[in-house]
C-alpha positions in Angstrom: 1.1 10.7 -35.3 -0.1 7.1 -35.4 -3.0 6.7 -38.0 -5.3 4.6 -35.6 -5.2 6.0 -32.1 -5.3 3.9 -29.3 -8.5 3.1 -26.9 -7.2 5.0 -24.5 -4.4 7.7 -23.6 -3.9 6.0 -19.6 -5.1 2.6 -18.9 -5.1 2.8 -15.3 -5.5 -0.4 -13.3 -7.0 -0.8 -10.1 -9.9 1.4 -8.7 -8.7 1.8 -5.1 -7.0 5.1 -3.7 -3.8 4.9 -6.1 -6.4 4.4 -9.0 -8.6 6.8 -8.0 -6.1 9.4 -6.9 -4.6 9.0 -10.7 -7.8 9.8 -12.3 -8.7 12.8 -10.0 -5.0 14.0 -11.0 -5.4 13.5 -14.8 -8.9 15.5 -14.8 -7.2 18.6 -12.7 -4.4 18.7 -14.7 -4.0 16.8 -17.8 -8.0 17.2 -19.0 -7.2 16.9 -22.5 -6.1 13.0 -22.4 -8.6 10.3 -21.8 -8.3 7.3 -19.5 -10.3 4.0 -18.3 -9.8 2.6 -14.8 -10.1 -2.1 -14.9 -10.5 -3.0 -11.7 -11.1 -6.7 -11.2 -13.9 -6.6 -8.4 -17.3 -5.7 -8.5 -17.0 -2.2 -6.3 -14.4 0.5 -5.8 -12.0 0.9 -3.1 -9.3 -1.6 -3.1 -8.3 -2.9 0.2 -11.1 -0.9 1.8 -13.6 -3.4 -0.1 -11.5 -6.7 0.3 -10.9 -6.3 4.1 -14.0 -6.9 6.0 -12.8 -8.3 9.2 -14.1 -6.1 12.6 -13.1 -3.2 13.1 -11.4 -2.5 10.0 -9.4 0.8 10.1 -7.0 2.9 8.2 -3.2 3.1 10.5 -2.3 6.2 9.2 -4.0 9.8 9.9 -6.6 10.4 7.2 -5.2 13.8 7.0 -2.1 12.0 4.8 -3.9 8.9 4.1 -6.9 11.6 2.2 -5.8 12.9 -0.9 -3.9 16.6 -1.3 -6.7 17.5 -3.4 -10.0 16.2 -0.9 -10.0 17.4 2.8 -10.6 14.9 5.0 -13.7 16.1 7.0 -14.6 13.1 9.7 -14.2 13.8 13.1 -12.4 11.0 13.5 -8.7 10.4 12.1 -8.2 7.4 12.3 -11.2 6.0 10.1 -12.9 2.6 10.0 -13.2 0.9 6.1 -16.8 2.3 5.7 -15.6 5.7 6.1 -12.7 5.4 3.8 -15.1 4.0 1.3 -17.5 7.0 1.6 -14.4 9.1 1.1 -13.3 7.5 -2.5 -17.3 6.8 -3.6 -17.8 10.9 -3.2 -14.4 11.8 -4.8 -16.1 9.0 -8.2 -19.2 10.6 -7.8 -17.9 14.3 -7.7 -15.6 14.4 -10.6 -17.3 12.1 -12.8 -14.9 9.0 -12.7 -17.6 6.7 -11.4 -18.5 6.7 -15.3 -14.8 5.6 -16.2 -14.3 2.3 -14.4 -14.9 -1.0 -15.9 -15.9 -3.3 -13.0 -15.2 -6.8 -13.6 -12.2 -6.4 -15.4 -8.7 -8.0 -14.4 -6.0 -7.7 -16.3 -4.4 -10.7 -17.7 -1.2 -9.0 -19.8 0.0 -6.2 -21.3 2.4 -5.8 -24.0 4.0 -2.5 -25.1 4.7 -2.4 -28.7 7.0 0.4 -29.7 6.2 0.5 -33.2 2.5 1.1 -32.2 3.3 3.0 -29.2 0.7 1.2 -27.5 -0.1 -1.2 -24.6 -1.9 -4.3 -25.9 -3.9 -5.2 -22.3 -5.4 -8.5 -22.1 -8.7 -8.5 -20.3 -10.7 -11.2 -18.4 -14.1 -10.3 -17.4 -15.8 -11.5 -14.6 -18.0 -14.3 -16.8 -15.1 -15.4 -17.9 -14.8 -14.1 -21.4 -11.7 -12.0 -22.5 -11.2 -8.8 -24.2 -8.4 -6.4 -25.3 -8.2 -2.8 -24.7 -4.7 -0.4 -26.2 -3.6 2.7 -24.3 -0.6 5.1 -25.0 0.6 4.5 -21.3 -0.6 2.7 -18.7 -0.8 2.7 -14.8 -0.5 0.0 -12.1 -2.7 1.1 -8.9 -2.5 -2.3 -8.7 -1.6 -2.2 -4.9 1.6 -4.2 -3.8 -0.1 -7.9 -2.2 -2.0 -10.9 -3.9 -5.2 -10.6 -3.5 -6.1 -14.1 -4.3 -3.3 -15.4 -1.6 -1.8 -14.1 1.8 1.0 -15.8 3.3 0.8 -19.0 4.1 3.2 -20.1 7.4 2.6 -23.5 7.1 0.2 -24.8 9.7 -1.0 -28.1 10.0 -4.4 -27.5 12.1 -4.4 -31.3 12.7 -6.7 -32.7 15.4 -8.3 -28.7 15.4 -11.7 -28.8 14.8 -12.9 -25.2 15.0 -13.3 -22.5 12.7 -10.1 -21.2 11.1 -10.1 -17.5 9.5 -7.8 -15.6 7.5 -8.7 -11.2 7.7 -8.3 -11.4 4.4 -11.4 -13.9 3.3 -13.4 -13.1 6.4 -16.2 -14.6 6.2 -19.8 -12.5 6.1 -21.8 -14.5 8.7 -19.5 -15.2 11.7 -20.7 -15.3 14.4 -18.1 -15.4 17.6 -20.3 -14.4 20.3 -19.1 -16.0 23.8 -16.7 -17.8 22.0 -12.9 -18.2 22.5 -10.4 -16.9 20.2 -7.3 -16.9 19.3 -5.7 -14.5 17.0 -2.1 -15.5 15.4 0.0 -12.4 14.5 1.3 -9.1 16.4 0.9 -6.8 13.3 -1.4 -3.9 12.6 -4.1 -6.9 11.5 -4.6 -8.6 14.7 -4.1 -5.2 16.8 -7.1 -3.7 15.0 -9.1 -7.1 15.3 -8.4 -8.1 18.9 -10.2 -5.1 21.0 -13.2 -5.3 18.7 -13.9 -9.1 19.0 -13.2 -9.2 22.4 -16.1 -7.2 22.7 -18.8 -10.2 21.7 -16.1 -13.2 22.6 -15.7 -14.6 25.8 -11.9 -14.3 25.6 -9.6 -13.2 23.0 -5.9 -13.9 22.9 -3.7 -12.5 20.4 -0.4 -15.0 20.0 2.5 -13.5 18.8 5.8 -15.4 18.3 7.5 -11.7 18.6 6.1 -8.7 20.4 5.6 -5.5 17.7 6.0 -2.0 18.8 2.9 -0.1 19.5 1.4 3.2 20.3 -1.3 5.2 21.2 -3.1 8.0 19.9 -6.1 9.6 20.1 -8.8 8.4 16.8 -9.7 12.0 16.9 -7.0 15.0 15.8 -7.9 17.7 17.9 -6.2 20.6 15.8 -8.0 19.2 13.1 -11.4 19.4 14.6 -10.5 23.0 15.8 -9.5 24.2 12.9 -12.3 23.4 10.4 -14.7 25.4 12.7 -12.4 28.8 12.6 -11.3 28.1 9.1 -12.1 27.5 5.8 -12.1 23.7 4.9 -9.3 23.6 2.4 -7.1 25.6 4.6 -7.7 23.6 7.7 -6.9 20.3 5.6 -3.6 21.7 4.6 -2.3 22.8 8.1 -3.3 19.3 9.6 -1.9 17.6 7.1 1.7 19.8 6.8 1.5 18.9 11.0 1.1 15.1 10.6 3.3 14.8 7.5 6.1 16.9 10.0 5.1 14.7 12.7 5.4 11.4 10.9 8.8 12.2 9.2 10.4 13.8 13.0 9.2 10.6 14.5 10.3 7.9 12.1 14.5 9.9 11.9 14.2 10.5 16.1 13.7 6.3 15.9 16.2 5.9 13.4 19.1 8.2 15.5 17.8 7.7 18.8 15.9 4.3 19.3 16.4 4.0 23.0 15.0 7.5 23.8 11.9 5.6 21.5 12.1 2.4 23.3 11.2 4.3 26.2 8.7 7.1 25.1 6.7 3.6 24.2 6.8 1.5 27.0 6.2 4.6 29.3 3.0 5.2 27.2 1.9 1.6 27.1 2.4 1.5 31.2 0.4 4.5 31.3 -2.6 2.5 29.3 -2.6 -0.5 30.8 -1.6 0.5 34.6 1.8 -0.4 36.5 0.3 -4.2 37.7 -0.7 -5.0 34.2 2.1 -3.8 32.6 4.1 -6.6 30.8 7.4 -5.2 29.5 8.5 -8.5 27.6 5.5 -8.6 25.8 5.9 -5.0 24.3 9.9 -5.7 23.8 10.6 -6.7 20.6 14.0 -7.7 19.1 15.0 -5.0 16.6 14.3 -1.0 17.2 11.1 1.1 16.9 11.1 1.3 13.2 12.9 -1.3 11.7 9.5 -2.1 11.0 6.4 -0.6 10.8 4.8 0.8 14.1 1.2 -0.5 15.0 -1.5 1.8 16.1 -3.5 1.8 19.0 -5.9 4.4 18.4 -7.6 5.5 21.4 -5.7 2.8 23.2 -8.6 0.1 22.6 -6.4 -2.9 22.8 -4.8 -1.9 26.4 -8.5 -1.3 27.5 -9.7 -4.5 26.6 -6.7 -5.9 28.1 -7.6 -4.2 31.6 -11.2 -5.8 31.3 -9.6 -9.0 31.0 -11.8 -9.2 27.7 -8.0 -9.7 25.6 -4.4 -11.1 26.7 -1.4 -11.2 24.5 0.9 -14.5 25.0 4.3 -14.5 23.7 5.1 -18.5 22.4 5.7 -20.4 20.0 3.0 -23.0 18.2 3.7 -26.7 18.5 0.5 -28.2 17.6 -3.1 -27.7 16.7 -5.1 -29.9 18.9 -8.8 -30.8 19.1 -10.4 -27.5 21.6 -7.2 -24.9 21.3 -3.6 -24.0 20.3 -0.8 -26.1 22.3 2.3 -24.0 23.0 6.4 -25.1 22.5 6.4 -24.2 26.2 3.4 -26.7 27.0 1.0 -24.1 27.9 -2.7 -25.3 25.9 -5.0 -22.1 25.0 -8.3 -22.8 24.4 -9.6 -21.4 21.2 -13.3 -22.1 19.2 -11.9 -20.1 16.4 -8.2 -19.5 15.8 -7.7 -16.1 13.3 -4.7 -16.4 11.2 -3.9 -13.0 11.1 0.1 -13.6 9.9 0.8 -11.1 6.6 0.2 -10.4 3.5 2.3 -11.5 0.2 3.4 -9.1 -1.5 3.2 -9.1 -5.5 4.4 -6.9 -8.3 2.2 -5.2 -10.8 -0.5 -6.8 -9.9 0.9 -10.2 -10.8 -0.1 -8.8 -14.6 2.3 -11.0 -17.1 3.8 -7.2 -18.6 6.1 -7.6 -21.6 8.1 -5.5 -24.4 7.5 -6.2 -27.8 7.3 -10.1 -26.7 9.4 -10.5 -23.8 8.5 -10.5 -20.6 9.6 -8.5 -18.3 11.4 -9.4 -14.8 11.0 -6.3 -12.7 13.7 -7.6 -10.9 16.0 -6.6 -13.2 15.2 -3.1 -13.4 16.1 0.0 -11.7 13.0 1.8 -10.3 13.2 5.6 -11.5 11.7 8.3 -8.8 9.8 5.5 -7.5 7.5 5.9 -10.1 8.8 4.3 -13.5 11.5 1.8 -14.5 14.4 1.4 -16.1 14.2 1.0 -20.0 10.3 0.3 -19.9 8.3 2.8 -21.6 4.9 4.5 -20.9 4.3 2.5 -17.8 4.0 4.2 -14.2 3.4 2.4 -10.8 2.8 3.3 -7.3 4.4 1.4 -4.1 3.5 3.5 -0.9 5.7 4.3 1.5 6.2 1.8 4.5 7.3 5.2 7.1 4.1 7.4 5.5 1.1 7.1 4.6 0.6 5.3 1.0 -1.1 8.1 -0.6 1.9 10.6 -0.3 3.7 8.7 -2.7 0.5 8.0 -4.8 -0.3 11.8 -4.8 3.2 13.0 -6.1 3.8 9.9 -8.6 0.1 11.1 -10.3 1.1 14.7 -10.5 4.2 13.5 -11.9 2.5 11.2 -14.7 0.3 14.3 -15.8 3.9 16.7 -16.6 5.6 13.3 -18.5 1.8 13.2 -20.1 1.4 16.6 -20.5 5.4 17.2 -22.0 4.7 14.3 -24.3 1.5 16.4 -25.9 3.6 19.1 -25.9 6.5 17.6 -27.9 4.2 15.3 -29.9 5.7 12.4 -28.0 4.1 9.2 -28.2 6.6 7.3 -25.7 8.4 8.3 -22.8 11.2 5.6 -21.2 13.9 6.4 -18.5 16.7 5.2 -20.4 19.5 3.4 -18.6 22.7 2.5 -20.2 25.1 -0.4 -19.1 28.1 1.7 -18.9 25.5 3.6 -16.6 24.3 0.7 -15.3 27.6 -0.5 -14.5 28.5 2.9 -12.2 25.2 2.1 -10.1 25.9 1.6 -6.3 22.6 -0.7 -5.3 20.8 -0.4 -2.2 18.3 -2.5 -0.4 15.7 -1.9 -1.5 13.7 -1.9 2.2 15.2 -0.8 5.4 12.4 -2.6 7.0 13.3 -6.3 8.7 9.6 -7.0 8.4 8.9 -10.7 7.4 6.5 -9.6 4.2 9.3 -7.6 3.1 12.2 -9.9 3.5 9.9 -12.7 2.1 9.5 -10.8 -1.1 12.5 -8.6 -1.9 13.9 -11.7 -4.9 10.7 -10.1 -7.0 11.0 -6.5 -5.6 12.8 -4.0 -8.2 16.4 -2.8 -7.6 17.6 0.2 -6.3 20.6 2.9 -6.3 22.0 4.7 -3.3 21.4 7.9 -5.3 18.5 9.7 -6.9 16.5 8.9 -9.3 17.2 5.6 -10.2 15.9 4.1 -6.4 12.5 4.2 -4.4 12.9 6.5 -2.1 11.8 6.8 1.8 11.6 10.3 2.5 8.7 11.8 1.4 9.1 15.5 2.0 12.3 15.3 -0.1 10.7 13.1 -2.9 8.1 15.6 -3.0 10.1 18.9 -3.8 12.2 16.7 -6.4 9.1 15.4 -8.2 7.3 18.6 -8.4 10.4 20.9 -8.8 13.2 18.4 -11.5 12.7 19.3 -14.9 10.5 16.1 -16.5 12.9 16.5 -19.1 15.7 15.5 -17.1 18.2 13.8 -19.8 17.6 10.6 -19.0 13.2 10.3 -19.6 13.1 10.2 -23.3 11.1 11.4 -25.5 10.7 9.9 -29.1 7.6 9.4 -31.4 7.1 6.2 -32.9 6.4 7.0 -36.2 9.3 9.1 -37.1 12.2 7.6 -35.0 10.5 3.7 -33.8 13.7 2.1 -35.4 16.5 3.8 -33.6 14.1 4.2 -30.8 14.1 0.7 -30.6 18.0 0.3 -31.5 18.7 2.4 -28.4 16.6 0.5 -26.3 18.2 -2.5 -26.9 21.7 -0.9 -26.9 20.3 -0.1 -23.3 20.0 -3.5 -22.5 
């Protein structure tokens, strides 16, 4: 083995679920290799901690948004960001991970050196001094959107002379009671934000250039409730979470074979909420099926009740100027706003924007193949995880952790020091590619020139079908021919002549 041993086995970035999860994972079932988490920000959770706009809620069922290996035990489902938060600070607490994140540290590179067998990270703490840190392998639970930016559309707020708020830098002290608001966006963002603020404000109006498909569910999962009081915790958990993970994968191929049965199922519901006079059909209507991006929740069906207060109203238009006391319309209509919330997506980033390079060069993720959804083409020792946009995000982050511990604990095993999925170009050259994203959502489609690529076939593509990326991640043999194994000190050189044969 290498004479000086690295910092750290793992190096895992990010302190938010995928972080977390990884951790929980390694001390279950890969113990004997030790680990850090960096996580840029001052406290744990991720998104949880970033977004602090009202009324801040997970949209997928905490009973697949939770972790395999922690029962969700809220009454409620469908949980606000302080709940989530309690949820991750007790799993820290619990298993002793609290002690193994490094606040304050982002992660400025990494290099992986194969003669070392080593990540050389670069570190930039939060006064502003840097550090470096080496790990065997590392892990992005990076999340997949720029913290430091959201998409920008563009506006020019002109003659406006109100407040204007991104969700994602909301600030601590607003105050918006009896004030009128408008909220740009249709997407899970402004859905969640509308019903609460129009609890303070005068008026809220969400304005959406395109209607988004909704629906309704109860914030409470009555099976779930039930069955913690007649069973024992663990088991409960499971059985909930089996039904939702059924329920989410029937729903998502019914849209996908039968989107005007869908079409609908929704509108019917959405009637139903808001009463027949209220009822606006072009507003819930929009121009691609139920699923070709993701659904929003309406949990409890808050937004159609503050709709029939007359608290909230949703206008369909398009913006042709800020002016001085509202929002004016392409159609002419004017709507008053004190505050306009941009609510309009995210950007999307890879790895964390982390500058990550091999021996030297950078590396363009673009080029490479993602294998399993988990590693990439010809890239050693590193591991990332990119949630699934028709599941919840933990799904993916649960399976691609367990996975990690086998490659770790197979590399122990064989006194492996790197482990690469090794892609050929005759290979290469067979590959049928596939988009990458089924999905016409704008964040995707903005981003998919840095996204990886992807194969029609398994495993060189990111996969979105959970319960069959499950069985094969558990079940394949890690050892599959085409994850190599080599040790650095023995066979480094034709290690590295493959490698580059590879590419």
């Amino acid at each position: 083995m290498l004479a000086t041993p690295p910092d750290f086995d793992v190096l895992i970035v990010g302190a938010g679920i995928s972080g977390i999860g990884m951790a929980a994972h390694m001390a279950a079932k890969a113990p004997g290799h030790s680990y850090a988490i960096v996580e840029r920000r001052e406290n744990l959770g991720g998104t949880w901690d970033l977004f602090r706009y009202p009324g801040i809620r997970s949209d997928s069922d905490m009973h697949t948004l939770g972790f395999d290996f922690e029962p969700w035990t809220h009454e409620k489902s469908i949980a606000d960001g302080p709940a989530i938060l309690e949820y991750l600070d007790r799993i820290v607490d619990e298993r002793g991970i609290r002690e193994n994140i490094r606040f304050g540290h982002k992660v400025i590179s990494a290099d992986f050196r194969d003669d070392e067998a080593r990540w050389h990270v670069e570190i930039e703490r939060a006064d502003g001094s840097h550090s470096r840190l080496t790990a065997n392998f590392l892990y992005l639970g990076s999340g997949y959107y720029d913290y430091d930016e959201p998409f920008d559309p563009g506006f020019d707020f002109g003659a406006f002379e109100g407040q204007v708020i991104h969700p994602q830098f909301w600030p601590e002290d607003l105050d918006y009671a009896g004030k009128k608001v408008v909220v740009i966006g249709s997407g899970a963002t402004a859905v969640t934000i509308v019903p609460v603020m129009a609890e303070k404000a005068e008026c809220v109006t969400m304005l959406q250039r395109t209607p988004t498909w909704m629906f309704s569910r109860p914030a409470k999962d009555g099976l779930a409730n039930i069955l913690r009081k007649i069973l024992p915790e663990k088991l409960a958990y499971r059985i909930t979470r089996a039904k939702n993970i059924w329920l989410q994968d029937y729903a998502f191929k019914l849209a996908r074979k039968k989107p005007e049965k869908v079409k609908e199922t929704l509108w019917k519901k959405i009637e139903e909420a808001l009463g027949r006079d209220r009822f606006d059909k072009d507003s819930f209507s929009p121009p691609y099926d139920p699923w070709d991006q993701r659904l929003c929740l309406v949990p409890d069906a808050d937004l159609f009740e503050a709709m029939k207060s007359g608290r909230a109203e949703i206008v369909t238009g398009h913006i042709a100027a800020f002016e001085k006391g509202g929002v004016r319309l392409t159609s002419g209509e004017h709507l008053d706003a004190d505050i306009v919330i941009t609510a309009t997506g995210l950007k999307l980033a890879i790895a964390g924007k982390i500058a990550v390079s091999h021996n030297g060069e950078p590396v363009h993720f673009h080029e490479r193949f993602y294998y399993k959804g988990c590693m990439f083409s010809n890239l050693p020792n590193l591991a990332v995880v990119f949630g699934y946009l028709n599941a919840s995000w933990t799904l993916r982050a649960d399976i691609n952790s367990d996975f990690v511990c086998r490659v770790l604990n197979h590399m122990r095993k064989t006194g492996s020091d790197i482990a690469v999925p090794v892609l050929t170009p005759e290979d290469e050259a067979k590959i049928v590619e596939d988009d990458i994203f089924d999905f016409s959502s704008g964040y995707i489609q903005r981003s998919k020139h840095i996204m990886p690529r992807n194969s029609v076939e398994y495993p060189w593509r990111l996969n979105q079908e959970y319960v069959v990326d499950r069985k094969r991640m558990a079940r394949d043999p890690v050892d599959d021919g085409l994850l190599a194994f080599r040790r650095a000190d023995t066979q480094a050189t034709a290690f590295k002549d493959q490698l580059e044969a590879a590419e």
